[in-house]
Backbone of each chain as nested JSON, in Angstrom:
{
  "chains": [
    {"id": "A", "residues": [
      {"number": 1, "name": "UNK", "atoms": {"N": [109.9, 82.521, 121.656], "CA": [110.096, 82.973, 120.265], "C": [108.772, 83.154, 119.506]}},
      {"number": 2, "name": "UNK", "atoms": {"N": [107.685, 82.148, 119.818], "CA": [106.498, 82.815, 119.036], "C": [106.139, 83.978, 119.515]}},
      {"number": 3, "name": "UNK", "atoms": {"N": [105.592, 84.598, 120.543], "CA": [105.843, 85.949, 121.144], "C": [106.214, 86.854, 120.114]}},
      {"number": 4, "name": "UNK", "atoms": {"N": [107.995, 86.785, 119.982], "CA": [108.221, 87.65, 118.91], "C": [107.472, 87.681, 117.548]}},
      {"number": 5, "name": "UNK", "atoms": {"N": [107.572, 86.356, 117.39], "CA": [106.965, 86.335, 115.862], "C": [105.117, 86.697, 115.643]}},
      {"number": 6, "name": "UNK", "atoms": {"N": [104.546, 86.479, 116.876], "CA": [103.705, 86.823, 116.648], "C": [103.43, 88.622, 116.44]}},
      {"number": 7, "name": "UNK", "atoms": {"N": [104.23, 89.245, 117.141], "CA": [104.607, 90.728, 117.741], "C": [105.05, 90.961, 116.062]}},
      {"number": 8, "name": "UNK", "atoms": {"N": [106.43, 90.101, 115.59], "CA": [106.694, 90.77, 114.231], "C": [105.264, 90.642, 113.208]}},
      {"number": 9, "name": "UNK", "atoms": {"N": [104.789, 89.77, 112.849], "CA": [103.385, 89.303, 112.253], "C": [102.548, 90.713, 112.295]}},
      {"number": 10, "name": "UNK", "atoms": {"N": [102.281, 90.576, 113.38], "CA": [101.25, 92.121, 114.127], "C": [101.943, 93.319, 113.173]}},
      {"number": 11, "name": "UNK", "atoms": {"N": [102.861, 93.869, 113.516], "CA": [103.38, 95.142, 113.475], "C": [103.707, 95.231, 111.546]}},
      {"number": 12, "name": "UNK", "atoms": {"N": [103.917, 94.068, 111.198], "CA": [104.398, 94.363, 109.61], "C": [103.081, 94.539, 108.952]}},
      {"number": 13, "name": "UNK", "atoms": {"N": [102.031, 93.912, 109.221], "CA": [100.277, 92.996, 108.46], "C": [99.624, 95.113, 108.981]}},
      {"number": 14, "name": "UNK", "atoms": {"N": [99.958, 95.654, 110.263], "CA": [98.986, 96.253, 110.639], "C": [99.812, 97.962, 110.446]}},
      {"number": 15, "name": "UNK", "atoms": {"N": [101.204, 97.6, 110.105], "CA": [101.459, 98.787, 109.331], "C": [101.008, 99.37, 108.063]}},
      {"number": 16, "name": "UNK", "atoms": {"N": [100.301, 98.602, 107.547], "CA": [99.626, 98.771, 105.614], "C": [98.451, 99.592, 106.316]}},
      {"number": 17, "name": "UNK", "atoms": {"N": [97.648, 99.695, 107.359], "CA": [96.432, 100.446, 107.906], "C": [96.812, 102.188, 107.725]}},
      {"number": 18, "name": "UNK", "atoms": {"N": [98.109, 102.631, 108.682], "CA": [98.26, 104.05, 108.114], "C": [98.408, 104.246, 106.947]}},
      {"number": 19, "name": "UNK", "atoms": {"N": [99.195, 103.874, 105.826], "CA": [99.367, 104.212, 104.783], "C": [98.314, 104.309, 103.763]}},
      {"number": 20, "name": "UNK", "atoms": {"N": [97.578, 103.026, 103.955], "CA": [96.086, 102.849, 103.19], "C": [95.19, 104.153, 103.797]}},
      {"number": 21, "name": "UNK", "atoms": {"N": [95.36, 104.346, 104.903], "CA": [94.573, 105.854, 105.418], "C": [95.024, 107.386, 104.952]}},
      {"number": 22, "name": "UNK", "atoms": {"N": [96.384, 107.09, 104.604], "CA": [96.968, 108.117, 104.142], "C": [96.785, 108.695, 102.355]}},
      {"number": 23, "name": "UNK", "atoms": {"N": [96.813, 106.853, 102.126], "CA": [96.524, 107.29, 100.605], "C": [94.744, 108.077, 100.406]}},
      {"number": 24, "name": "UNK", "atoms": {"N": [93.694, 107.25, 101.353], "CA": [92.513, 107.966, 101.079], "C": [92.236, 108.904, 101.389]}},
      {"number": 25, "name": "UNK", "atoms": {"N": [92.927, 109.65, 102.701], "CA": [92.66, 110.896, 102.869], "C": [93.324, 111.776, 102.037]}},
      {"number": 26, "name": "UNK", "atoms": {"N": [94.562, 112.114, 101.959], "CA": [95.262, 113.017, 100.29], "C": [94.527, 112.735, 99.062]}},
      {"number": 27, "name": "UNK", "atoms": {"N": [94.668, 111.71, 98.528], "CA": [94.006, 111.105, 97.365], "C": [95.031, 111.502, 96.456]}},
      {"number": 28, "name": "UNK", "atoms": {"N": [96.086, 111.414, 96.717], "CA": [97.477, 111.972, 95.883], "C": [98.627, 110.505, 96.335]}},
      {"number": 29, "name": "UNK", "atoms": {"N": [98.338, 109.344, 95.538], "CA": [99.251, 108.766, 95.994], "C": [100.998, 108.756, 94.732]}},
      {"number": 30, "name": "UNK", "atoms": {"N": [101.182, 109.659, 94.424], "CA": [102.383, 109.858, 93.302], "C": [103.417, 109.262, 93.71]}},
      {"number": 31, "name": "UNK", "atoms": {"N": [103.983, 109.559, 95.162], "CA": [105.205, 109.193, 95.653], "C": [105.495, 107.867, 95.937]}},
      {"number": 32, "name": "UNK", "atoms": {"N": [104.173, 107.167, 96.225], "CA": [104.337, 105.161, 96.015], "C": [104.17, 104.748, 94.848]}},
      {"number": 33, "name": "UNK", "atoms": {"N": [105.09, 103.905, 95.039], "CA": [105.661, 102.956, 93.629], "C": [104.625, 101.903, 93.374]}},
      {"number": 34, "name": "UNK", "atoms": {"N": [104.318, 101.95, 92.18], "CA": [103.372, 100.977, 91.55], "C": [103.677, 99.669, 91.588]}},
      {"number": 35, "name": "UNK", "atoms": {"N": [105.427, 99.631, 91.24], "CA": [105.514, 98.296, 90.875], "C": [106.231, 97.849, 92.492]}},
      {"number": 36, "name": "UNK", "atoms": {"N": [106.371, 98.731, 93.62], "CA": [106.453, 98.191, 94.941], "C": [105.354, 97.214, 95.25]}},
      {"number": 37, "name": "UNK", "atoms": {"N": [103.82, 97.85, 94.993], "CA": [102.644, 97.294, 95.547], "C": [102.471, 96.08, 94.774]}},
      {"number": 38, "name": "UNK", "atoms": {"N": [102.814, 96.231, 93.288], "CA": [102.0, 94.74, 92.369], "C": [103.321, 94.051, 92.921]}},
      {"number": 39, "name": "UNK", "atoms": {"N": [104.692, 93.907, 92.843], "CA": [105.308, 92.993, 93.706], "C": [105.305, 92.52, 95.115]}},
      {"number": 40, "name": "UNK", "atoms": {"N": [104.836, 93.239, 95.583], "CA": [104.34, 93.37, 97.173], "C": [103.473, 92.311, 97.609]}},
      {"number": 41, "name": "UNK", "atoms": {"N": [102.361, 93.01, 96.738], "CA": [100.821, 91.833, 96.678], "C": [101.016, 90.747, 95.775]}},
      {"number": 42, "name": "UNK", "atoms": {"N": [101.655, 90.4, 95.476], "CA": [101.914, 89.315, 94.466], "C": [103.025, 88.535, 95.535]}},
      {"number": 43, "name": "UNK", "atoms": {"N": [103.645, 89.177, 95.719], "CA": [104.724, 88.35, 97.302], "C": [103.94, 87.562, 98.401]}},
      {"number": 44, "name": "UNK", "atoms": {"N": [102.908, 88.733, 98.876], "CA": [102.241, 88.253, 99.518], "C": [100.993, 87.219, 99.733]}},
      {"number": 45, "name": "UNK", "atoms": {"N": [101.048, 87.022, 97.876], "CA": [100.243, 86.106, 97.612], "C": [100.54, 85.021, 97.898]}},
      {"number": 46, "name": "UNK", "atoms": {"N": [101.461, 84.1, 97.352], "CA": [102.932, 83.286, 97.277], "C": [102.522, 83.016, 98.941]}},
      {"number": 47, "name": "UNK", "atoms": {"N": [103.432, 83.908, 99.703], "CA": [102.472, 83.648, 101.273], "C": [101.718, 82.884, 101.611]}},
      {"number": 48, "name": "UNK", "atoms": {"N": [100.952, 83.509, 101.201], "CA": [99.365, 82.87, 101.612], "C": [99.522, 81.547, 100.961]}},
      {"number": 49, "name": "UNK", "atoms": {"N": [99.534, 81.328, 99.786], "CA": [99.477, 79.833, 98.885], "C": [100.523, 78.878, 100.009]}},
      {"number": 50, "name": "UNK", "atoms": {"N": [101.695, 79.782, 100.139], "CA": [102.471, 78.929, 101.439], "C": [101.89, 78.222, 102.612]}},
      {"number": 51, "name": "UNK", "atoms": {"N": [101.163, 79.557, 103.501], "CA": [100.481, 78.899, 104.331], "C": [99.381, 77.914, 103.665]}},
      {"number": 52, "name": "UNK", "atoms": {"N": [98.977, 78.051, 103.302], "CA": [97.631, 76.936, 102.949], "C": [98.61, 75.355, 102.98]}},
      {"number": 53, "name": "UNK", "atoms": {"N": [99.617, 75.924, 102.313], "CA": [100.295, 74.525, 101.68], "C": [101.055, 73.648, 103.19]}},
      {"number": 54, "name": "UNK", "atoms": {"N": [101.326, 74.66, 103.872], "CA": [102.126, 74.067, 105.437], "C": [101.09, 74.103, 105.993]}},
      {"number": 55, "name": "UNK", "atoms": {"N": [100.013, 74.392, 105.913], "CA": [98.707, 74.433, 106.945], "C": [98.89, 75.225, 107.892]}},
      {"number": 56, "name": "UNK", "atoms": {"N": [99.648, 76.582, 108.103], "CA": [99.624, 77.279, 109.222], "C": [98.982, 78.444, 109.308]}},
      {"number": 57, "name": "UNK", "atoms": {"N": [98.112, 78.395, 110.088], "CA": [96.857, 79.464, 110.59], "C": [97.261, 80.646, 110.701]}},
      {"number": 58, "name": "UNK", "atoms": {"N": [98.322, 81.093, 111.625], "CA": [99.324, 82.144, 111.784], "C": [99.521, 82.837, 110.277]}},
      {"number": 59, "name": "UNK", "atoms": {"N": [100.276, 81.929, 109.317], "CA": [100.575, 82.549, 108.205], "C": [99.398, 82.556, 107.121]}},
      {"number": 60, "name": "UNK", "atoms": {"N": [98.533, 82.487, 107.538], "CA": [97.163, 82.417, 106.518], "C": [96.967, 83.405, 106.819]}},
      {"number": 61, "name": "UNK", "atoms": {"N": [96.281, 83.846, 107.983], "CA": [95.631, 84.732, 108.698], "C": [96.53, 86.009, 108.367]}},
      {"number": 62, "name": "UNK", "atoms": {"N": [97.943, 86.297, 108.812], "CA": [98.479, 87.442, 108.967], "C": [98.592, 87.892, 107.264]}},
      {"number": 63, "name": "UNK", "atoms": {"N": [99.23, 86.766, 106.094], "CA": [99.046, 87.653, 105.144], "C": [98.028, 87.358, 103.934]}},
      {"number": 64, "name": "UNK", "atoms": {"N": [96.289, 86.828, 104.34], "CA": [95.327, 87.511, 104.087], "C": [95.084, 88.872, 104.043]}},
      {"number": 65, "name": "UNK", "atoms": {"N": [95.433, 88.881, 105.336], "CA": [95.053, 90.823, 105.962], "C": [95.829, 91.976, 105.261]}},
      {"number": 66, "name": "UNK", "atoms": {"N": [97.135, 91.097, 105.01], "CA": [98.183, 92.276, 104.468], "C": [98.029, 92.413, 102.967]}},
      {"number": 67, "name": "UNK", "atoms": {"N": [97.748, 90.903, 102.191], "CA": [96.76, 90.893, 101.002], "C": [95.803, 92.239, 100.311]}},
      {"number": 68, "name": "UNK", "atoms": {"N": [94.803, 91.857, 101.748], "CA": [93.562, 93.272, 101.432], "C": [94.502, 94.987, 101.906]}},
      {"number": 69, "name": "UNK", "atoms": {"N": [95.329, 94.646, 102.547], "CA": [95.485, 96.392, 102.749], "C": [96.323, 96.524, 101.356]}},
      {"number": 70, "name": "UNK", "atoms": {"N": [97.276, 95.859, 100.97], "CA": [97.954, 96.154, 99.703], "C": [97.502, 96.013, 98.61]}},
      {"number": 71, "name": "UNK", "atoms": {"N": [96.3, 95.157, 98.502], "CA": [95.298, 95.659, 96.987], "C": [94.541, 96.78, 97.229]}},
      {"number": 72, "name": "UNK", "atoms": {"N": [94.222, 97.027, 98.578], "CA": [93.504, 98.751, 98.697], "C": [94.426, 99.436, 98.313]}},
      {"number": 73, "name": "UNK", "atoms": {"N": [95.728, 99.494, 98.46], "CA": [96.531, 100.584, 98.248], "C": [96.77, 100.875, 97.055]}},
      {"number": 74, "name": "UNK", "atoms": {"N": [96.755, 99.385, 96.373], "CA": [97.268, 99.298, 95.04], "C": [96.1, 100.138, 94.113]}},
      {"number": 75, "name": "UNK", "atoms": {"N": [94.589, 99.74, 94.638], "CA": [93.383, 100.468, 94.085], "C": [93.39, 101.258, 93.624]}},
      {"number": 76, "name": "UNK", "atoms": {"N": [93.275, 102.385, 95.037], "CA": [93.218, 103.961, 95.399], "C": [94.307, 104.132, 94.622]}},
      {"number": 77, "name": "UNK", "atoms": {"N": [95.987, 104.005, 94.322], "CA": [96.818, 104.56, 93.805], "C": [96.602, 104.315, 92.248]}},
      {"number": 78, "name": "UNK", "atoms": {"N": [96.015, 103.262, 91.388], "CA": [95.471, 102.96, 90.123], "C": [94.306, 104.357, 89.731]}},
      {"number": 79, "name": "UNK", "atoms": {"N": [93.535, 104.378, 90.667], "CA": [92.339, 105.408, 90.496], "C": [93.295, 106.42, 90.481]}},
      {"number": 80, "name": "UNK", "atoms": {"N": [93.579, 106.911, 91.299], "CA": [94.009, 108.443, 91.628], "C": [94.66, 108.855, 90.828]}},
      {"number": 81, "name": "UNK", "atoms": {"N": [95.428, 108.182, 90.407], "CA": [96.81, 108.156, 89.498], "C": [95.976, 108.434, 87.997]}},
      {"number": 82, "name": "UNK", "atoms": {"N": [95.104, 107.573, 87.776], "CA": [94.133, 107.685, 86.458], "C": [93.451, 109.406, 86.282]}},
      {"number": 83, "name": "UNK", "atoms": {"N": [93.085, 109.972, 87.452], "CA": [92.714, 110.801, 87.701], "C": [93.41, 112.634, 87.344]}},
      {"number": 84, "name": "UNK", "atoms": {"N": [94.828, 112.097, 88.16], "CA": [95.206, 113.562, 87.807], "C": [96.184, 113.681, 86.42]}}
    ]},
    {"id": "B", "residues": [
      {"number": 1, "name": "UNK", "atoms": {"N": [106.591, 73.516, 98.153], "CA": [106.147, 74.659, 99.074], "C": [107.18, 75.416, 99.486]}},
      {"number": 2, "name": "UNK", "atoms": {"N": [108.521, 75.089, 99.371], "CA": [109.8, 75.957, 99.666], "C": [109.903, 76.714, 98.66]}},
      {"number": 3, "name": "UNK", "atoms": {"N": [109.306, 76.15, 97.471], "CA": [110.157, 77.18, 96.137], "C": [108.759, 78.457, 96.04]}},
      {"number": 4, "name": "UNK", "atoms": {"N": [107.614, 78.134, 96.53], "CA": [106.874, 79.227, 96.544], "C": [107.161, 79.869, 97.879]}},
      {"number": 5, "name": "UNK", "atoms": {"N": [107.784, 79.136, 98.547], "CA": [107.763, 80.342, 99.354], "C": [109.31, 81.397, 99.539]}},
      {"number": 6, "name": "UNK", "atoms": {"N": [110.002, 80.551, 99.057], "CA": [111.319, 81.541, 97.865], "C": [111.255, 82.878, 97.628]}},
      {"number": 7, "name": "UNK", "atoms": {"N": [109.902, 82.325, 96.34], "CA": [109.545, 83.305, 95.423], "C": [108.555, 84.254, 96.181]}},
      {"number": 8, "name": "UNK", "atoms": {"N": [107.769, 84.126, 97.49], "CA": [107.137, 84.665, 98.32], "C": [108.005, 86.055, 99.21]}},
      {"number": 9, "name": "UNK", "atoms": {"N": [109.271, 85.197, 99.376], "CA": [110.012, 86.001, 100.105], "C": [111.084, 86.979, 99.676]}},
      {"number": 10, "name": "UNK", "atoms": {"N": [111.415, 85.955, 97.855], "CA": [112.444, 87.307, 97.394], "C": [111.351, 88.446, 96.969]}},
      {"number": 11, "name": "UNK", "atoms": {"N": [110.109, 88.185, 96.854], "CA": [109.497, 89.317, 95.653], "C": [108.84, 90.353, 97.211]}},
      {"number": 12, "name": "UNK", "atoms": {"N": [108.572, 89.868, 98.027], "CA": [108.53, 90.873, 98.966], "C": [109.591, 91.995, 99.855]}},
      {"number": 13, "name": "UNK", "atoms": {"N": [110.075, 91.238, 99.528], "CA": [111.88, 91.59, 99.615], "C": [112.156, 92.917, 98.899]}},
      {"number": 14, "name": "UNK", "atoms": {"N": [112.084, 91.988, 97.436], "CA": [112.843, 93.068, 96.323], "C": [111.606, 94.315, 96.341]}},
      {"number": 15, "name": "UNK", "atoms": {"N": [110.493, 94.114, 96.726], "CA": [109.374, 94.702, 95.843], "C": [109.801, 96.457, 96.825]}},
      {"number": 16, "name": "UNK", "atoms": {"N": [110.314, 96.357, 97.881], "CA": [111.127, 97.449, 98.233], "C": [112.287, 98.545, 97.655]}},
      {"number": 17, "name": "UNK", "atoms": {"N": [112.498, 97.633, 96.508], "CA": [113.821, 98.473, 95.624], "C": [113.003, 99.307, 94.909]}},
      {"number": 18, "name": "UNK", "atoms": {"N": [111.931, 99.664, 94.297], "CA": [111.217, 100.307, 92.976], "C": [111.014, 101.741, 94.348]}},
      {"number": 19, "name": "UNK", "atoms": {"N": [110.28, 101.356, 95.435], "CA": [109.655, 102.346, 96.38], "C": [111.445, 102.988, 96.661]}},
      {"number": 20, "name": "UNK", "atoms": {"N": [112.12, 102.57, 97.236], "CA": [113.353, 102.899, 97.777], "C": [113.533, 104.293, 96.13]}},
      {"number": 21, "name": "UNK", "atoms": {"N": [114.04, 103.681, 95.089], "CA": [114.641, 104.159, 93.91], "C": [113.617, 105.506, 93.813]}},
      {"number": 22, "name": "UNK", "atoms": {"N": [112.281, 105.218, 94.0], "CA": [111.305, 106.402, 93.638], "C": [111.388, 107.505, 94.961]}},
      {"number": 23, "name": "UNK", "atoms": {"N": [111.418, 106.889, 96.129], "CA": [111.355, 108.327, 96.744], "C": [113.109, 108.584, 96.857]}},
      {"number": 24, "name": "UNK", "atoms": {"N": [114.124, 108.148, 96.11], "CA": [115.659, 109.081, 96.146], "C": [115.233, 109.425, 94.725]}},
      {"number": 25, "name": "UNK", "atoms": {"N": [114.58, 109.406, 93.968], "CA": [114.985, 109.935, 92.15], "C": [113.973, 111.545, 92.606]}},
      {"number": 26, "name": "UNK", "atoms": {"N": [112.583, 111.186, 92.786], "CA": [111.637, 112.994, 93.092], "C": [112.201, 113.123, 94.422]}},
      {"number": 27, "name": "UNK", "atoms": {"N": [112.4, 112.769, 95.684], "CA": [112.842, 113.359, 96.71], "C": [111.439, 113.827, 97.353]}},
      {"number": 28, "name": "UNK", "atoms": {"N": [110.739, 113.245, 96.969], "CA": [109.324, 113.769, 97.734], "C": [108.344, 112.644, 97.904]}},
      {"number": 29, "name": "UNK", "atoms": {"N": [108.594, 112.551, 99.498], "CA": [108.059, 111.988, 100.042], "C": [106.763, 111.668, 101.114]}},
      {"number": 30, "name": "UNK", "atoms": {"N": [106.179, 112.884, 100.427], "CA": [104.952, 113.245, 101.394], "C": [103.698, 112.167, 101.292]}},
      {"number": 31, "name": "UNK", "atoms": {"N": [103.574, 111.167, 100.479], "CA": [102.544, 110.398, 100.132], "C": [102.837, 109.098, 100.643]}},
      {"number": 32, "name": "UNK", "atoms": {"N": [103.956, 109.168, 100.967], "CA": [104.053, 107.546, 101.691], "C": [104.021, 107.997, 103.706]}},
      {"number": 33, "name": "UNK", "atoms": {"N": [103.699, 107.174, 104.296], "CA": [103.598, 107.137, 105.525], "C": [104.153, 106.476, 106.539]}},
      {"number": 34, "name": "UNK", "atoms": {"N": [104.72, 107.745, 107.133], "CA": [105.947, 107.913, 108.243], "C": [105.662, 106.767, 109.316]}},
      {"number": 35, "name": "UNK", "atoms": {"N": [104.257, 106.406, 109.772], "CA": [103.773, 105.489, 110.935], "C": [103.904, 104.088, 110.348]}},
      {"number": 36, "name": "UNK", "atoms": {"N": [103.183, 104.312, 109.272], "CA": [103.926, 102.504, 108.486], "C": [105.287, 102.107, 108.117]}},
      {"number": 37, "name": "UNK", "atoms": {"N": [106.127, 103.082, 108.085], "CA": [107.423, 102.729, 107.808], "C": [108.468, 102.224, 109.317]}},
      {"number": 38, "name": "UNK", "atoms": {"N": [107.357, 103.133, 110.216], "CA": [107.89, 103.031, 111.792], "C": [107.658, 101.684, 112.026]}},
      {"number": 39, "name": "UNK", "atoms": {"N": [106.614, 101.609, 111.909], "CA": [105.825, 100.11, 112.015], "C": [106.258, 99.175, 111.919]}},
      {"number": 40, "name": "UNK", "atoms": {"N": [106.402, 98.906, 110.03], "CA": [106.902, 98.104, 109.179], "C": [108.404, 98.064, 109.852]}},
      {"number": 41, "name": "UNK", "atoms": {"N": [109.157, 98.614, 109.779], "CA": [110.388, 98.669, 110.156], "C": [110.64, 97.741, 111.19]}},
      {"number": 42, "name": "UNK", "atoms": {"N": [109.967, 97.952, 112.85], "CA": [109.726, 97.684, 113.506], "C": [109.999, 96.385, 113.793]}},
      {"number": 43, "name": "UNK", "atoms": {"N": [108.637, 96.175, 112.655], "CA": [108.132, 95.034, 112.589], "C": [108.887, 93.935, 112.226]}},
      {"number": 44, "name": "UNK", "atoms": {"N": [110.146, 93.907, 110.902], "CA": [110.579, 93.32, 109.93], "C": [112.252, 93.271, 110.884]}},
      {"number": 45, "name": "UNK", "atoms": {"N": [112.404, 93.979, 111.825], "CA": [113.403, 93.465, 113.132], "C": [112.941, 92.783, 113.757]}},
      {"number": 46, "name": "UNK", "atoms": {"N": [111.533, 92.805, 114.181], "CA": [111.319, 91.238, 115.134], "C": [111.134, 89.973, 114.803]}},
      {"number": 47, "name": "UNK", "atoms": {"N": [111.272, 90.187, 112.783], "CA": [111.076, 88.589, 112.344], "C": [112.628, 88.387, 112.331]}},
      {"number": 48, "name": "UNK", "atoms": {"N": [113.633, 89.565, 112.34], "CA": [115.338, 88.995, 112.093], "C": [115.33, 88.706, 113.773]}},
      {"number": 49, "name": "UNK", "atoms": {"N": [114.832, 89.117, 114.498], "CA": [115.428, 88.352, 116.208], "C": [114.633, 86.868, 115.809]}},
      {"number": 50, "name": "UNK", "atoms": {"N": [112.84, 87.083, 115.542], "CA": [112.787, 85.412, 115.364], "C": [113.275, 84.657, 114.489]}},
      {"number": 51, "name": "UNK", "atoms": {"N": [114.228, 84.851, 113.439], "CA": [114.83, 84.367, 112.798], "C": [115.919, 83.552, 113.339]}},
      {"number": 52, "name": "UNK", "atoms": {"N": [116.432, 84.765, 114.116], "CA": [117.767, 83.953, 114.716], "C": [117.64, 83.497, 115.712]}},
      {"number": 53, "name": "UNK", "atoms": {"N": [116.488, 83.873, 116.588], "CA": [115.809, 82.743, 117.616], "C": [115.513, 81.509, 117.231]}},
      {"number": 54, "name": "UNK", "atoms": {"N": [115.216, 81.287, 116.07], "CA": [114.448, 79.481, 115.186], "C": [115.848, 79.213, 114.473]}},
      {"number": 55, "name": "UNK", "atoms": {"N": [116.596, 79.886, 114.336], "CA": [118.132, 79.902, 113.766], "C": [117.769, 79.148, 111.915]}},
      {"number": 56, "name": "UNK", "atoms": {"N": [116.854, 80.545, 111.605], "CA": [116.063, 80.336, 110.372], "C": [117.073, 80.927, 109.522]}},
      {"number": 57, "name": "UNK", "atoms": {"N": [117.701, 80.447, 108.202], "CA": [119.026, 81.341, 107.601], "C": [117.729, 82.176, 106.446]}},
      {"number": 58, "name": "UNK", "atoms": {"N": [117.147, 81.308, 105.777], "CA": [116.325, 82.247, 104.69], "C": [115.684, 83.209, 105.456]}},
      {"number": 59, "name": "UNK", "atoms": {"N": [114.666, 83.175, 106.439], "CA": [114.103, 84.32, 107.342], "C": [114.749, 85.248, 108.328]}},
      {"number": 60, "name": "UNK", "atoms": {"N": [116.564, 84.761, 108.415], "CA": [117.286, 86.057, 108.284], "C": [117.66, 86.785, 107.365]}},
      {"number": 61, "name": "UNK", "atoms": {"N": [117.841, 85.866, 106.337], "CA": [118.426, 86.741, 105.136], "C": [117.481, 87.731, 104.851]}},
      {"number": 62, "name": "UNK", "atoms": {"N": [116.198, 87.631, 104.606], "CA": [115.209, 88.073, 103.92], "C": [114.841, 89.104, 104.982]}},
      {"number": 63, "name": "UNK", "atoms": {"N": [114.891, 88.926, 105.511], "CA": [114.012, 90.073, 106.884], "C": [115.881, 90.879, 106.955]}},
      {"number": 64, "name": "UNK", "atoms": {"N": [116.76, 90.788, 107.174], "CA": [117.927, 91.727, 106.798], "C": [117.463, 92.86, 105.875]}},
      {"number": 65, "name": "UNK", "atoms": {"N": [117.193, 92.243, 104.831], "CA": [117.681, 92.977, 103.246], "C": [116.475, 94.146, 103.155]}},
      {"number": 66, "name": "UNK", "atoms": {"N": [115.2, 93.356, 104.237], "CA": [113.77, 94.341, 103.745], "C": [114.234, 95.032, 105.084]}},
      {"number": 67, "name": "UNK", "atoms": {"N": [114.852, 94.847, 106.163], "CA": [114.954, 95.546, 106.994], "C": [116.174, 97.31, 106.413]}},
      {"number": 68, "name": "UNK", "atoms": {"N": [116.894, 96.66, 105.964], "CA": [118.235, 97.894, 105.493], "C": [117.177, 98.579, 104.334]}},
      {"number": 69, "name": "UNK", "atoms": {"N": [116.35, 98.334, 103.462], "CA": [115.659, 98.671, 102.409], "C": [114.571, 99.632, 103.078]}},
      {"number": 70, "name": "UNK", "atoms": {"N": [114.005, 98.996, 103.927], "CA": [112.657, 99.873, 104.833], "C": [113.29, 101.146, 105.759]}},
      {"number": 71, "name": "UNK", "atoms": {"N": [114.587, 100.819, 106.48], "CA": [114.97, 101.875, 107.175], "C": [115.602, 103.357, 105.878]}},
      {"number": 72, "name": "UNK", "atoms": {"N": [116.03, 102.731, 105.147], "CA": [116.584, 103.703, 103.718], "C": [115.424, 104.644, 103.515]}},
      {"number": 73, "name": "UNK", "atoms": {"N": [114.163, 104.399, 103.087], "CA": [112.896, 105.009, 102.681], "C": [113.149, 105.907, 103.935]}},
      {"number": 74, "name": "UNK", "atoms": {"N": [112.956, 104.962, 105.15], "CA": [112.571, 105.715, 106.353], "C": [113.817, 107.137, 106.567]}},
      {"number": 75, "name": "UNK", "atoms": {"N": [114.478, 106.742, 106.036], "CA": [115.575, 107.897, 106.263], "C": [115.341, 109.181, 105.655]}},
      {"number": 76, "name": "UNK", "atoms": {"N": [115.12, 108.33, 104.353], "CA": [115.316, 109.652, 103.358], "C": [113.256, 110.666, 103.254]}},
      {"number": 77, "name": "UNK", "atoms": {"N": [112.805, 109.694, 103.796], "CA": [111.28, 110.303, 104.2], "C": [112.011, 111.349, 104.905]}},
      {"number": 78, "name": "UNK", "atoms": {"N": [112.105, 111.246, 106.255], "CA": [112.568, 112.121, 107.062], "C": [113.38, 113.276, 106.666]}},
      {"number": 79, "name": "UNK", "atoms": {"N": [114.391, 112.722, 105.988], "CA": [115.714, 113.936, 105.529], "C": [114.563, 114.457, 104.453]}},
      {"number": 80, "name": "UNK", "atoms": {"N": [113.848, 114.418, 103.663], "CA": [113.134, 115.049, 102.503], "C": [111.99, 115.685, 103.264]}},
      {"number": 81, "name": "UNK", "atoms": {"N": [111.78, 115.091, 104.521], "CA": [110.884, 116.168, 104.641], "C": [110.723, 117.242, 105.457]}},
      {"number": 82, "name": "UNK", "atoms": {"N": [112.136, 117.004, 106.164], "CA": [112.244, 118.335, 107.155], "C": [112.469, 119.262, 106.148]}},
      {"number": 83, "name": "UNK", "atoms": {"N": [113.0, 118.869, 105.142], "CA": [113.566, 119.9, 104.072], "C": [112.606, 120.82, 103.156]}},
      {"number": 84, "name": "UNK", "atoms": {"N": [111.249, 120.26, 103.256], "CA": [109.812, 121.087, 102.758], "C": [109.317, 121.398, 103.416]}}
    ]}
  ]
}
């Protein structure tokens, strides 16, 4: 069962990589929801404070990472959005 | 540490309803990304098998609800965009 969970961990943390690539290459992020990402990253904060609090490395580690791709996203879509 | 991580898991959860509501209200879905939703999707089924592998009830519930929520986007990405 860790297997899986490590496999689910992987695939959810390292799906935010296309999208964060997607938002910088268009530079048109209109169609993502603002208040998806600030609840998102704010979820995923909570997370993290979790792991620290159970001490598990696994859950530190995986949503740190997902942390930084969803405040990039959140960024680029703040800018861009300011923009057009 | 349960009640943050509650609040960790409904707000990542819910934070899917605003994205879901925005790409069915414009129907245009070209700014969000088809490989992260594959991904994500993916991904958020192998925490409901490790869920019910650890016979975890909150980390089924929660990985359910983002799972039916993530495949929805993923649908209507698709149906919206063969259609442009």
């Amino acid at each position: 069962m860790n297997a899986v969970g490590s496999v689910a961990a992987a695939c959810t943390t390292v799906s935010f990589v296309p999208q964060l690539m997607r938002v910088w290459q268009r530079k048109s992020p209109r169609d993502i929801s603002l208040s998806m990402f600030l609840l998102f990253s704010f979820g995923v904060a909570c997370w993290l404070v979790y792991g620290v609090g159970i001490r598990s490395g696994p859950v530190i580690a995986a949503n740190a990472i997902t942390l930084l791709l969803a405040l990039a996203i959140l960024a680029l879509k703040v800018r861009y959005d300011r923009r057009s």
